[in-house]
VEXMILO-329314 format. One record per residue (C-alpha): z, y, x. Coordinates in steps of 0.5 Angstrom, whole numbers, plus 2048, in hexadecimal, padded with zeros to 3 digits. Layout:
<nodes>
ZYX;...
</nodes>
This chain:
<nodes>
7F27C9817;7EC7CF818;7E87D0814;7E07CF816;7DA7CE813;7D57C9811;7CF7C8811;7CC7C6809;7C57C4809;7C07C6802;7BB7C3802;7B67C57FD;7AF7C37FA;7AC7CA7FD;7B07C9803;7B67C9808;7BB7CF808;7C27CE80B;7C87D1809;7CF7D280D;7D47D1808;7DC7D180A;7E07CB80A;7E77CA807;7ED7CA80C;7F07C480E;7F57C280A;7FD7C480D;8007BE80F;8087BF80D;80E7BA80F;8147BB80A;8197B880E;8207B580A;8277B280C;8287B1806;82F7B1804;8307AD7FD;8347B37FA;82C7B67F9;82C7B27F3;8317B67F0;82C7BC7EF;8267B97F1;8257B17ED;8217AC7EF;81E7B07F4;8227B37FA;8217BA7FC;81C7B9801;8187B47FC;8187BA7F7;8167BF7FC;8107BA7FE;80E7B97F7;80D7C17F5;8097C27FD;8047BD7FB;8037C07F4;8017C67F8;7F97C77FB;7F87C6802;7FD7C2803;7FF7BA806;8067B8806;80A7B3809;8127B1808;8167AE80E;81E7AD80E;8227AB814;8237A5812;81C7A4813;8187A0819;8197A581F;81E7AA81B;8187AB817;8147B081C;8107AB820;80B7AE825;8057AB820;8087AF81A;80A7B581F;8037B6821;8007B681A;8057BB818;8047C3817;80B7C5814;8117C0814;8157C380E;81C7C0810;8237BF80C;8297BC80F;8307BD80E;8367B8811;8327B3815;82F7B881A;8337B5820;82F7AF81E;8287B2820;8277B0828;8257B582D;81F7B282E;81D7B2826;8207B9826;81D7BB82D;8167B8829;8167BD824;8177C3829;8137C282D;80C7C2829;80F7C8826;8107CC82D;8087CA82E;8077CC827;8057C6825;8087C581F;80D7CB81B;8147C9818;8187CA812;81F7CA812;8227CB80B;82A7CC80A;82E7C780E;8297C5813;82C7CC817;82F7C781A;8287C281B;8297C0822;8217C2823;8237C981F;8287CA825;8247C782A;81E7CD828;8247D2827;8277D282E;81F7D2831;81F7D882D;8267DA830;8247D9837;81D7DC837;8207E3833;8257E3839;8217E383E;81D7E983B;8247EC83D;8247EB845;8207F0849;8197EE84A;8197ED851;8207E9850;81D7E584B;8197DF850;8207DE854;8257DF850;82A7DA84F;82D7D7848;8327D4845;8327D283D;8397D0839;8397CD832;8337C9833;8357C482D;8387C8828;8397C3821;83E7C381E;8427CA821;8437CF81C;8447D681F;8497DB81B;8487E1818;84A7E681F;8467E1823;8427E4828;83A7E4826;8367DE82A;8317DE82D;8357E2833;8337E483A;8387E683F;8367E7846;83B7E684C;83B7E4853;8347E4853;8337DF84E;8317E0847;8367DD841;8327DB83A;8367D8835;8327D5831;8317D6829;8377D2824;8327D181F;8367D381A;83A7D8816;8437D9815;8427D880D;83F7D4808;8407D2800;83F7CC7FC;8407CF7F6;8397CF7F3;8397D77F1;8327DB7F1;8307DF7F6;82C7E57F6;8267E47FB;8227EB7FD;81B7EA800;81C7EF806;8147EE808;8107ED801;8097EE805;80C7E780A;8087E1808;80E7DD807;80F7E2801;8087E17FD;80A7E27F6;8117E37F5;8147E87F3;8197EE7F6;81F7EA7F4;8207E47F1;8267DE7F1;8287D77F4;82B7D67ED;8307D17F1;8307CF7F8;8367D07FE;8387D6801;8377D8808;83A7DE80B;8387E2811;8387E3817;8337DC818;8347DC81F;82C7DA822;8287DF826;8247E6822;8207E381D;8187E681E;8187E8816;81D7E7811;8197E580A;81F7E5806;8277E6805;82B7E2800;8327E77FD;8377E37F9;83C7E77F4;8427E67F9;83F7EA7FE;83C7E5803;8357E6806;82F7E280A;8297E280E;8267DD80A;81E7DD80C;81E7DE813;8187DD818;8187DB81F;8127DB824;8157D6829;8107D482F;8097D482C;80C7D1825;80F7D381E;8167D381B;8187D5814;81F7D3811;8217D380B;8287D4808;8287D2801;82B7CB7FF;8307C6800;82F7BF7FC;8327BF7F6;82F7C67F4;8277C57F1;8257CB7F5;81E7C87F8;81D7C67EF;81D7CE7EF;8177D27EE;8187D77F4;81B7D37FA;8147CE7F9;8107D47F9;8137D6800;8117CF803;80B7CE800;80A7D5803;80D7D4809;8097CD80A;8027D1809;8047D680E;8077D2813;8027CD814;7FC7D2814;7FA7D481C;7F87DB81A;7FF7DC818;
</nodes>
């Protein structure tokens, strides 16, 4: 996707001149990719969310945009569709355990090779390749901890491999954690998830903390999801490299709700705001953030 020169040829009665002219990018190859739960249809219609989500994307510059859903031939990320892929724009919500490990695995790996970005929204915090690329992140973070001339034998144990479906209460302990005993370094691996959570639709109150972030292109300070799901700290995954936005409700709560992540030479950006029965991604201000988040992330000079 570099940009390069080609050579335009103009050729005139009174001679030859050659001009060097700049060619257009190639386009960004985007995947949303959807469950689709059927109780979409109650904000979004005819379309399901990824659908709608898709449709805006290809009305945009610059851009090619395909759809995948699980019930689709190899979960819908097939190494084909993958390879022509830069950014995969993925919603799930109840059937995550339903993603094999090899498909989920498939995604994961082509981001730690940054072949490819991904793009979580809402309730794929607990998406099996999100998890999977949070705890390569977990475990690299940590061995950043263990003394440089300990780091080549140092021996390691990881708990919590598969976290979906475990809460964490308020008081819990923060993961990812590192303990070292016995000569053995105990990382307990990220929950992916967060001790509170609300469907009753009420606004909240986004803050753009880093307005010069590409992701934050052309929206304002602060601004509202006018519906969506509540989510509230602390989200247990490793420290963000950027924090973009936080979203506040009336009763107090707060989230991280626009973290970026480098895992292994690739990208990662959730997304909080949504649940399916809000038109969140009908919503001027949340599109922004993805086609933001597209442009950028599917760039090599990010």
């Amino acid at each position: 996707m570099k940009k390069f020169l080609t050579i335009c040829c103009l050729a005139w009665m009174a001679g030859t001149s050659i001009t060097l002219c700049a060619a257009e990018p190639k386009p960004i190859r985007v995947l949303v990719w959807d469950e689709q739960q059927p109780a979409q249809k109650q904000a979004y219609g005819d379309l399901f969310l990824g659908e709608t989500i898709a449709a805006h994307l290809r009305r945009q510059p610059g851009l090619t945009v395909k759809t995948a859903r699980l019930d689709s031939p190899e979960q819908g990320v097939d190494e084909a569709t993958l390879d022509a892929t830069d950014v995969v724009i993925w919603w799930g919500h109840i059937r995550h355990a339903e993603v094999t490990d090899e498909h989920a695995e498939r995604v994961a790996r082509r981001v730690r090779e940054g072949r490819l970005a991904l793009i979580p929204l809402h309730s794929a915090h607990w998406a099996k390749p999100f998890v999977r690329l949070m705890q390569d992140r977990a475990k690299a973070d940590a061995l950043l901890q263990v003394p440089i001339g300990e780091r080549k034998d140092a021996r390691w144990e990881y708990l919590n491999e598969n976290p979906l479906g475990k809460g964490v209460k308020a008081d819990a302990a923060l993961t990812p954690s590192l303990r070292h005993t016995n000569n053995i370094w105990q990382l307990t691996l990220p929950q992916c998830v967060f001790p509170a959570w609300r469907g009753d639709g009420a606004p909240s109150h986004v803050t753009t903390l880093m307005p010069e972030h590409p992701i934050a292109a052309g929206l304002p300070g602060k601004w509202e999801v006018h519906q969506t799901e509540m989510y509230d700290e602390p989200f247990h995954v490793p420290a963000p490299d950027a924090v973009v936005f936080e979203e506040k409700w009336d009763k107090g709560e707060h989230f991280r709700s626009g973290c970026v992540w480098r895992v292994g030479s690739g990208m990662v950006f959730y997304f909080r705001p949504g649940h399916e029965t809000f038109p969140v991604y009908q919503q001027a201000e949340p599109l922004q953030v993805l086609v933001n988040a597209v442009r950028w992330l599917g760039r090599p000079e990010r």
